[in-house]
PAKOL-72139 format. One record per residue: residue in one letter; x, y, z of N, C-alpha, C in turn. Coordinates in nm, 3 decimals, padded with zeros to 5 digits. Example, Ala and Ser with C-alpha at 12.3 -4.5 7.8 and 13.67 -1.06 7.14 Angstrom:
2
R, A, 01.319, -00.569, 00.780, 01.230, -00.450, 00.780, 01.320, -00.330, 00.780
R, S, 01.285, -00.225, 00.708, 01.367, -00.106, 00.714, 01.290, 00.003, 00.787
//
This chain:
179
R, X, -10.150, 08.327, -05.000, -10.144, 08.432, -05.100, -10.050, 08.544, -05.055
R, X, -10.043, 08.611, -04.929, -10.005, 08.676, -04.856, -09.834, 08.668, -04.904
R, X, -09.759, 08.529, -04.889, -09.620, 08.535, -04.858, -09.581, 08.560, -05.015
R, X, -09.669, 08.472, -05.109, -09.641, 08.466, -05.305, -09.689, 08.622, -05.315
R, X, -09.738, 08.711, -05.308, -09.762, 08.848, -05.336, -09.615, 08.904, -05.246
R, X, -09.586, 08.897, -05.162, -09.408, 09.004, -05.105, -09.373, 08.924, -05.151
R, X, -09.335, 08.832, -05.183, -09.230, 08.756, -05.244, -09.218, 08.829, -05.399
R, X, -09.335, 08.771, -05.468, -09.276, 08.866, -05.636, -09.257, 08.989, -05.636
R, X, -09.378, 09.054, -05.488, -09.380, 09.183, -05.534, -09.220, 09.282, -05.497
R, X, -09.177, 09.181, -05.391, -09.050, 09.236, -05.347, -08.924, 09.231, -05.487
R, X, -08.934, 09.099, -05.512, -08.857, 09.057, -05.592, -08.879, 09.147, -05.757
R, X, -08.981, 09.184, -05.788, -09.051, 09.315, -05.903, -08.978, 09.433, -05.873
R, X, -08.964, 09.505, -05.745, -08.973, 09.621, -05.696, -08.793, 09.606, -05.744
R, X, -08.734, 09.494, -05.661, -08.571, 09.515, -05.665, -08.518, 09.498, -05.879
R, X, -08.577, 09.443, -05.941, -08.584, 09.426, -06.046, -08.585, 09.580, -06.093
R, X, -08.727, 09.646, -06.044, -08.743, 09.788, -06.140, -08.645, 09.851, -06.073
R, X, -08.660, 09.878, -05.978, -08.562, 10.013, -05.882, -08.397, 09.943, -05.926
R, X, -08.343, 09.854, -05.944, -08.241, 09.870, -05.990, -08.190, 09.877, -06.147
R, X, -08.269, 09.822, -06.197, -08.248, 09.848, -06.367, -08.303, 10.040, -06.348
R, X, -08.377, 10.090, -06.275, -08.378, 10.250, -06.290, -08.233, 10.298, -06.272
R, X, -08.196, 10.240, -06.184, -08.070, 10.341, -06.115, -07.992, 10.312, -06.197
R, X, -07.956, 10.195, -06.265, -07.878, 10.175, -06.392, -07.907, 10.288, -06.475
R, X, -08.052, 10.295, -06.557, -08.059, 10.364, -06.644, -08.085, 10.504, -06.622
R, X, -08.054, 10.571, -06.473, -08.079, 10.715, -06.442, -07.955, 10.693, -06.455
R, X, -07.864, 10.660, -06.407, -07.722, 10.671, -06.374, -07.614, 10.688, -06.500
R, X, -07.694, 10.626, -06.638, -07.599, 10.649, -06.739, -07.678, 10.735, -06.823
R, X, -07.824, 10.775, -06.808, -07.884, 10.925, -06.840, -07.814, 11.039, -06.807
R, X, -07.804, 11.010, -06.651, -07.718, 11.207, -06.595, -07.600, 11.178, -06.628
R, X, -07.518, 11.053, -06.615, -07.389, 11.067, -06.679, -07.335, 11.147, -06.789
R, X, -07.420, 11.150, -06.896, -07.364, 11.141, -07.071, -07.510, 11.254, -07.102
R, X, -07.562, 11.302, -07.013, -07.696, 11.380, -07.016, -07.778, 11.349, -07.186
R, X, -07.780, 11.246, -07.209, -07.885, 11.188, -07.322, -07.956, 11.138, -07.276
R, X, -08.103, 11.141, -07.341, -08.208, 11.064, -07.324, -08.287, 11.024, -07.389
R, X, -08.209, 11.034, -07.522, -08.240, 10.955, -07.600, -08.259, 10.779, -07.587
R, X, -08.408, 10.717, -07.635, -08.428, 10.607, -07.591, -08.437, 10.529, -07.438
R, X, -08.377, 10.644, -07.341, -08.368, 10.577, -07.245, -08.532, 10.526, -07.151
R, X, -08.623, 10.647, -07.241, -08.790, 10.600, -07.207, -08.801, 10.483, -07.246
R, X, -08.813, 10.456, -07.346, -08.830, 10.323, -07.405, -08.738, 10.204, -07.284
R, X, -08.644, 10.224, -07.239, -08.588, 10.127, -07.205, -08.645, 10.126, -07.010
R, X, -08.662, 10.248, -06.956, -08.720, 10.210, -06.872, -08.878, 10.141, -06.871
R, X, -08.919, 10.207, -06.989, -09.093, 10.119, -06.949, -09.049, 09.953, -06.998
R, X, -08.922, 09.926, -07.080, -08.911, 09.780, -07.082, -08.843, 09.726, -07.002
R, X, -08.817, 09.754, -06.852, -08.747, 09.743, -06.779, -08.872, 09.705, -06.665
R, X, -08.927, 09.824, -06.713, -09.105, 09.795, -06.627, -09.205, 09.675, -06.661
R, X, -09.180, 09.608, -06.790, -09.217, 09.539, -06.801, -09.187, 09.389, -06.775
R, X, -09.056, 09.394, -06.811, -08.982, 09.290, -06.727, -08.968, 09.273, -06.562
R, X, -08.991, 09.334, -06.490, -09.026, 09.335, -06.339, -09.184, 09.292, -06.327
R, X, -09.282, 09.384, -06.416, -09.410, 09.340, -06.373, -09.455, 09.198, -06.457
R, X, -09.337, 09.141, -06.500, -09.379, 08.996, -06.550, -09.379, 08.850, -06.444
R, X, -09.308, 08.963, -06.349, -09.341, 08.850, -06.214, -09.497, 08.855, -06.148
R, X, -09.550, 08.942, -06.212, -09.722, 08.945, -06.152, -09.800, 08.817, -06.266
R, X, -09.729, 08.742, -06.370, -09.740, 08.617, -06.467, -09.723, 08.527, -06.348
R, X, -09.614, 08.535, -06.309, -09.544, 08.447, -06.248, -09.636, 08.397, -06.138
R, X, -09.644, 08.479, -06.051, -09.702, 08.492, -05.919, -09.861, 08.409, -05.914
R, X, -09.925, 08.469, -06.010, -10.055, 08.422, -06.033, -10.042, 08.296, -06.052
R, X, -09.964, 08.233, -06.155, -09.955, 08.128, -06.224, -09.905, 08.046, -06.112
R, X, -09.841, 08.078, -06.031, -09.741, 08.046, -05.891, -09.859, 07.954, -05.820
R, X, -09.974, 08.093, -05.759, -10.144, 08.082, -05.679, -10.140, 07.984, -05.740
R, X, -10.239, 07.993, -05.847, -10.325, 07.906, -05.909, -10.244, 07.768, -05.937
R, X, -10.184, 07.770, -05.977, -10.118, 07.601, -05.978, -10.096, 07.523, -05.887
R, X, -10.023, 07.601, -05.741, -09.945, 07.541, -05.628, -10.049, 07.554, -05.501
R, X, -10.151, 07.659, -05.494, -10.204, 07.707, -05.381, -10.361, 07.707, -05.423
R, X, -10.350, 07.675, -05.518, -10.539, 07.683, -05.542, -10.606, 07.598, -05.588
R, X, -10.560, 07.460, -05.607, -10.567, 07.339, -05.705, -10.589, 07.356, -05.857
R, X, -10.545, 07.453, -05.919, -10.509, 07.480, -06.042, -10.616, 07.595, -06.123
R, X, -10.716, 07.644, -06.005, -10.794, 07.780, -06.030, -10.785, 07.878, -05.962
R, X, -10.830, 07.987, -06.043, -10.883, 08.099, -05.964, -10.933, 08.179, -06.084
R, X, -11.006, 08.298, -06.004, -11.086, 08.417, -06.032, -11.018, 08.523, -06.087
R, X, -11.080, 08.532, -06.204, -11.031, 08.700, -06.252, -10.967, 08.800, -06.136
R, X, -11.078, 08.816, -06.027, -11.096, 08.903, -05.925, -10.971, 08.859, -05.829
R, X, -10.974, 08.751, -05.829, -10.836, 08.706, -05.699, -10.716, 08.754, -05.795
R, X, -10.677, 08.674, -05.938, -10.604, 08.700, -05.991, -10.541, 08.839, -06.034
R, X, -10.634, 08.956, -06.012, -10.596, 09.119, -06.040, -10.575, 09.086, -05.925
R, X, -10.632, 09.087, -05.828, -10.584, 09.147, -05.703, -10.442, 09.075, -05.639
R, X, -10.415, 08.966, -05.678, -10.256, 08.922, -05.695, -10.159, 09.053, -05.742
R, X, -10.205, 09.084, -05.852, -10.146, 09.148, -05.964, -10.134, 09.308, -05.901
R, X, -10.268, 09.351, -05.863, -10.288, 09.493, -05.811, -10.156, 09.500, -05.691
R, X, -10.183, 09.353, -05.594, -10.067, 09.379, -05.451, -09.887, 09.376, -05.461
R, X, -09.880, 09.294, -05.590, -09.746, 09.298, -05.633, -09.730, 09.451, -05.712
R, X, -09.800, 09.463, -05.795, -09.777, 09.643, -05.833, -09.765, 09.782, -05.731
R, X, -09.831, 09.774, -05.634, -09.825, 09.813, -05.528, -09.684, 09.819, -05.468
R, X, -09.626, 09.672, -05.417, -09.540, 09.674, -05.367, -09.405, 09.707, -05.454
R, X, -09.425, 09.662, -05.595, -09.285, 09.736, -05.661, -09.272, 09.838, -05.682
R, X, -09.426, 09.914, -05.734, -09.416, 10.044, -05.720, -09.332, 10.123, -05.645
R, X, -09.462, 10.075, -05.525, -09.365, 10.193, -05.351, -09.230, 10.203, -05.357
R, X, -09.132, 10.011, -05.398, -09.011, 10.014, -05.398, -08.939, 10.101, -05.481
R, X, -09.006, 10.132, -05.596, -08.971, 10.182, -05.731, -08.966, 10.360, -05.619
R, X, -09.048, 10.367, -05.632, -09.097, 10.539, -05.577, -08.962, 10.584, -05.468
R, X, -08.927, 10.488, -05.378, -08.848, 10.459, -05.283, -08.731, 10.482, -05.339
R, X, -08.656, 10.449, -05.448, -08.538, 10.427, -05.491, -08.556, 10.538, -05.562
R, X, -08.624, 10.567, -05.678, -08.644, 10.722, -05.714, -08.643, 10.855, -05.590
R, X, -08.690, 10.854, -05.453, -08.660, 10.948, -05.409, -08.523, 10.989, -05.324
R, X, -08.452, 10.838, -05.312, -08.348, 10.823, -05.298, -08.202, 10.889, -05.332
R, X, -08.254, 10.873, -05.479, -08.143, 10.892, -05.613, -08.192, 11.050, -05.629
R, X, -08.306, 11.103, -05.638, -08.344, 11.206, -05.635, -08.305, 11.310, -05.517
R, X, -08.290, 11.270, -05.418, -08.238, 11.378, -05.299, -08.111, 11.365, -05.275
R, X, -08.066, 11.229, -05.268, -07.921, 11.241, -05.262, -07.788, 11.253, -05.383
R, X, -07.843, 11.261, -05.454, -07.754, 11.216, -05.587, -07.765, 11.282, -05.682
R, X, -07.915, 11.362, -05.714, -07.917, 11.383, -05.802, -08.017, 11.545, -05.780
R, X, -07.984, 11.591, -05.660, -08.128, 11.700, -05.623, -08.123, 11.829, -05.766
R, X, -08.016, 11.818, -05.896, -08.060, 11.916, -06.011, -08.122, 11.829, -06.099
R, X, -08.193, 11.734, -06.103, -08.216, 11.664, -06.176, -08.347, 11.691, -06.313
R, X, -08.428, 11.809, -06.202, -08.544, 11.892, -06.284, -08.439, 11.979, -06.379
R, X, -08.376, 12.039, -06.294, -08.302, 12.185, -06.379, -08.266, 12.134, -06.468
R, X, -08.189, 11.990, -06.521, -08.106, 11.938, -06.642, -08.201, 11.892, -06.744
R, X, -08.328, 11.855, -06.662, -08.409, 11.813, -06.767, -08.513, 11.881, -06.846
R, X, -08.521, 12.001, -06.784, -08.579, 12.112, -06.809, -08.494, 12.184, -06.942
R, X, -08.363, 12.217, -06.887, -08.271, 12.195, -07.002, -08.270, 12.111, -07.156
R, X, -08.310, 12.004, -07.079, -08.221, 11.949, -07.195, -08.384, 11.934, -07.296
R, X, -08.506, 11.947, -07.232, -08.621, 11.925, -07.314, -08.650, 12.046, -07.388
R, X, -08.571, 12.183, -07.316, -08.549, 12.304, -07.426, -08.498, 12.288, -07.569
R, X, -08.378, 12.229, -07.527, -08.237, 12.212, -07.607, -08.304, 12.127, -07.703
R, X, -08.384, 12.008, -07.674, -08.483, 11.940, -07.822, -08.574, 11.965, -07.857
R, X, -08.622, 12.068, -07.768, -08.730, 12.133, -07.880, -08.667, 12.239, -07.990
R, X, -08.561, 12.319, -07.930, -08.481, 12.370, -08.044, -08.416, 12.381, -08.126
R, X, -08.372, 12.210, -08.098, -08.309, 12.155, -08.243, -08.425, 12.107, -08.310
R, X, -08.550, 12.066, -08.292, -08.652, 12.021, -08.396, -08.714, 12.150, -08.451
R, X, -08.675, 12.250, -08.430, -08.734, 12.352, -08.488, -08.852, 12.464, -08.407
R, X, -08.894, 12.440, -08.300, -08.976, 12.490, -08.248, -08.958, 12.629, -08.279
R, X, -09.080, 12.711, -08.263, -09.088, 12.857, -08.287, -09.055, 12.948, -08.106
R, X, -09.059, 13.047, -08.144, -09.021, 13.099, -08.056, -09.125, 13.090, -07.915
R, X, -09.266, 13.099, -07.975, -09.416, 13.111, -07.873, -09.391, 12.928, -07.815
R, X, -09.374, 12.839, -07.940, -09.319, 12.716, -07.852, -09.243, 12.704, -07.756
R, X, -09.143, 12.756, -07.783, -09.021, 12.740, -07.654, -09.078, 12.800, -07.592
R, X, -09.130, 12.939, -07.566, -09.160, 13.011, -07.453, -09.299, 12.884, -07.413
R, X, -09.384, 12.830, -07.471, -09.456, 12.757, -07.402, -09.410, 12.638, -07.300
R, X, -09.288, 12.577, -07.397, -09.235, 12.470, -07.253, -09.170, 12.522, -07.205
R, X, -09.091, 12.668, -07.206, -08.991, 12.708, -07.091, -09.151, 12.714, -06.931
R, X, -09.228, 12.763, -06.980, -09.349, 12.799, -06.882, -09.372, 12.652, -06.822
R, X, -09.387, 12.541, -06.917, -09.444, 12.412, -06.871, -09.311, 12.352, -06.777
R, X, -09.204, 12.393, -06.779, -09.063, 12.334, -06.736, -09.026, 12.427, -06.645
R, X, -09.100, 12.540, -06.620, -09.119, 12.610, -06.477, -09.186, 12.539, -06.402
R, X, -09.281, 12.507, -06.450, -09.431, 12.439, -06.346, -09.366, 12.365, -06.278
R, X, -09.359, 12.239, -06.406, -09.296, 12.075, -06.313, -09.160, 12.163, -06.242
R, X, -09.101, 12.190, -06.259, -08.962, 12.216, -06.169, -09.037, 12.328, -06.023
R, X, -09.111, 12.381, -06.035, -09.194, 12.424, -05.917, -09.259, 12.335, -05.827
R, X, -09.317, 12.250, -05.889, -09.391, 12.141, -05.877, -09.293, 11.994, -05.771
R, X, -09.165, 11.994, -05.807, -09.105, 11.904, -05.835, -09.014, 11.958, -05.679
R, X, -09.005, 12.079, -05.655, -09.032, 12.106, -05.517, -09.062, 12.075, -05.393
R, X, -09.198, 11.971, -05.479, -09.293, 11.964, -05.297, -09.311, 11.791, -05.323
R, X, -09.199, 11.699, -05.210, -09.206, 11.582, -05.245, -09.297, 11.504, -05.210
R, X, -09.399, 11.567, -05.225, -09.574, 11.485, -05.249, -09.624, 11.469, -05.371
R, X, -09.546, 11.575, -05.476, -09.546, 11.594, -05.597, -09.469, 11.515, -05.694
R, X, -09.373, 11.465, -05.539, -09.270, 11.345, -05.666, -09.274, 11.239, -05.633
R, X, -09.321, 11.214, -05.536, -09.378, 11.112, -05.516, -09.527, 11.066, -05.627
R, X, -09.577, 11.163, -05.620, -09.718, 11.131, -05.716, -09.701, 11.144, -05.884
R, X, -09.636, 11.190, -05.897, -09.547, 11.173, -06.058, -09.454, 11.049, -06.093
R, X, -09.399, 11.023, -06.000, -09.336, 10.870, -06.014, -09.415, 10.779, -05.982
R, X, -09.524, 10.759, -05.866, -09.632, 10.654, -05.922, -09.699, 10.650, -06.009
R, X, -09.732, 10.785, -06.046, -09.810, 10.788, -06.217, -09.720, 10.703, -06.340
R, X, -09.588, 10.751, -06.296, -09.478, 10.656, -06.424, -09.523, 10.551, -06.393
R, X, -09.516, 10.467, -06.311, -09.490, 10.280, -06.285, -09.662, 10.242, -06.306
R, X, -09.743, 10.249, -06.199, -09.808, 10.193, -06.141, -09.914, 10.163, -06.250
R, X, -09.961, 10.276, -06.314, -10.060, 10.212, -06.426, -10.015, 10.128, -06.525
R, X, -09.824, 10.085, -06.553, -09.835, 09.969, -06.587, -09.855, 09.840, -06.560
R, X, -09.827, 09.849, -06.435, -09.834, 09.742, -06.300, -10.020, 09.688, -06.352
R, X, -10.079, 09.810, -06.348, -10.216, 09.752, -06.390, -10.251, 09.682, -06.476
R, X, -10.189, 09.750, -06.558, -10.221, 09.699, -06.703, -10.193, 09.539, -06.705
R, X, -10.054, 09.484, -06.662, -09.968, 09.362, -06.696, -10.025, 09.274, -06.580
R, X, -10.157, 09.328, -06.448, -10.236, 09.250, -06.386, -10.370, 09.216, -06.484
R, X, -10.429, 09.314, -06.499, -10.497, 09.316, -06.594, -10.528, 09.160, -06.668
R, X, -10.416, 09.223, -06.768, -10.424, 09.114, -06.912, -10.342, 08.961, -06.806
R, X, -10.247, 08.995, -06.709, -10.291, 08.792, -06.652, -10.380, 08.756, -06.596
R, X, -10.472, 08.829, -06.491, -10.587, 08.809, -06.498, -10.693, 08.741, -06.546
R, X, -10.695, 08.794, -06.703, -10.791, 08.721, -06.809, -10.709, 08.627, -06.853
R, X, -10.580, 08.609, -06.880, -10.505, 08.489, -06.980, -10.467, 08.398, -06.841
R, X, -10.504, 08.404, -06.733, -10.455, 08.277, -06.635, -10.615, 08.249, -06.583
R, X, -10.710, 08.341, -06.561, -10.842, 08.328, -06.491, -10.850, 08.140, -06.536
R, X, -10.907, 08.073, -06.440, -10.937, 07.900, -06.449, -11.084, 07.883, -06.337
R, X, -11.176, 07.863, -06.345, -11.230, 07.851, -06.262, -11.326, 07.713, -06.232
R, X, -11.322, 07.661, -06.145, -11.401, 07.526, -06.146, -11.468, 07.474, -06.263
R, X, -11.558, 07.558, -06.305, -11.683, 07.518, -06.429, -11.518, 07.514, -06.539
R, X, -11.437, 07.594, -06.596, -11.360, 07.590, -06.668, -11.311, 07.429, -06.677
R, X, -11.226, 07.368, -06.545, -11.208, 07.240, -06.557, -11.309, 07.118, -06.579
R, X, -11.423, 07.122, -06.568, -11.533, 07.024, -06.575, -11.561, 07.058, -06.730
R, X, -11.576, 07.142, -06.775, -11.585, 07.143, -06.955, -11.454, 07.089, -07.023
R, X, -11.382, 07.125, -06.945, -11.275, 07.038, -07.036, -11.257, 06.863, -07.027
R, X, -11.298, 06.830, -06.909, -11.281, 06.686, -06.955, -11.369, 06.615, -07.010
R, X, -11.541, 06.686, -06.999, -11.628, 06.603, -07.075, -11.574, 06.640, -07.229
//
């Protein structure tokens, strides 16, 4: 189990952390960000589809064609884990070396759309306050570190989760099926 968990989970991690740097890289370029959420959490999803893989990997090749809900998350939990960290890794990367205004622009630029949608004045002054915080916040890299695992990792769960239940096989499972 050990080598099929670094194996996807490595192979997940290089998947997310480089489709990020793609899509940070042509964000600060052209400073839009428009859609580009959407495209990283489907970017996240396509990396954590190797936690499908992986399980399906176990259970077919290494388990004689079962396993447990419980083994199967925890497949799922150790590969999320490991792309995560990688993910977190490459974000603080791009973040200190490349990109250390990266709060200030975005702080910016989440002004700049709230004031083209119309916001009132007590609005803006509310996210100029909320876009102090995080950029205060964003400061202390325990803080960005723990904001970028909050991005990834609870999807990582989620996409263990649901293979979990849609791969779970367990002994009694195969004996009902052939009578």
């Amino acid at each position: 189990m050990k080598k099929n968990v670094i194996t996807f989970g490595l192979i997940a991690g290089a998947i997310v952390s480089a489709l990020m740097g793609v899509t940070v890289a042509m964000c600060y370029a052209d400073g839009k960000t428009h859609g580009n959420m959407y495209l990283g959490y489907a970017t996240m999803l396509i990396a954590f589809s190797m936690i499908f893989v992986a399980v399906k990997n176990y259970r077919d090749k290494y388990n004689g064609g079962e396993i447990t809900f419980g083994k199967g998350f925890m497949i799922g939990l150790y590969i999320s884990l490991i792309a995560s960290t990688l993910y977190v890794v490459t974000w603080l990367i791009i973040y200190y070396k490349f990109m250390p205004d990266f709060m200030e622009k975005y702080a910016t630029h989440t002004l700049t759309e709230a004031k083209a949608s119309g916001a009132s004045a007590k609005e803006l002054s509310e996210q100029a306050a909320k876009m102090n915080t995080y950029k205060q916040m964003y400061k202390n890299p325990v803080f960005v570190v723990l904001f970028t695992y909050v991005e990834i990792l609870p999807v990582g769960l989620i996409i263990a989760l649901i293979t979990a239940l849609v791969l779970k096989k367990r002994p009694t499972d195969n004996i009902l099926a052939t009578n």
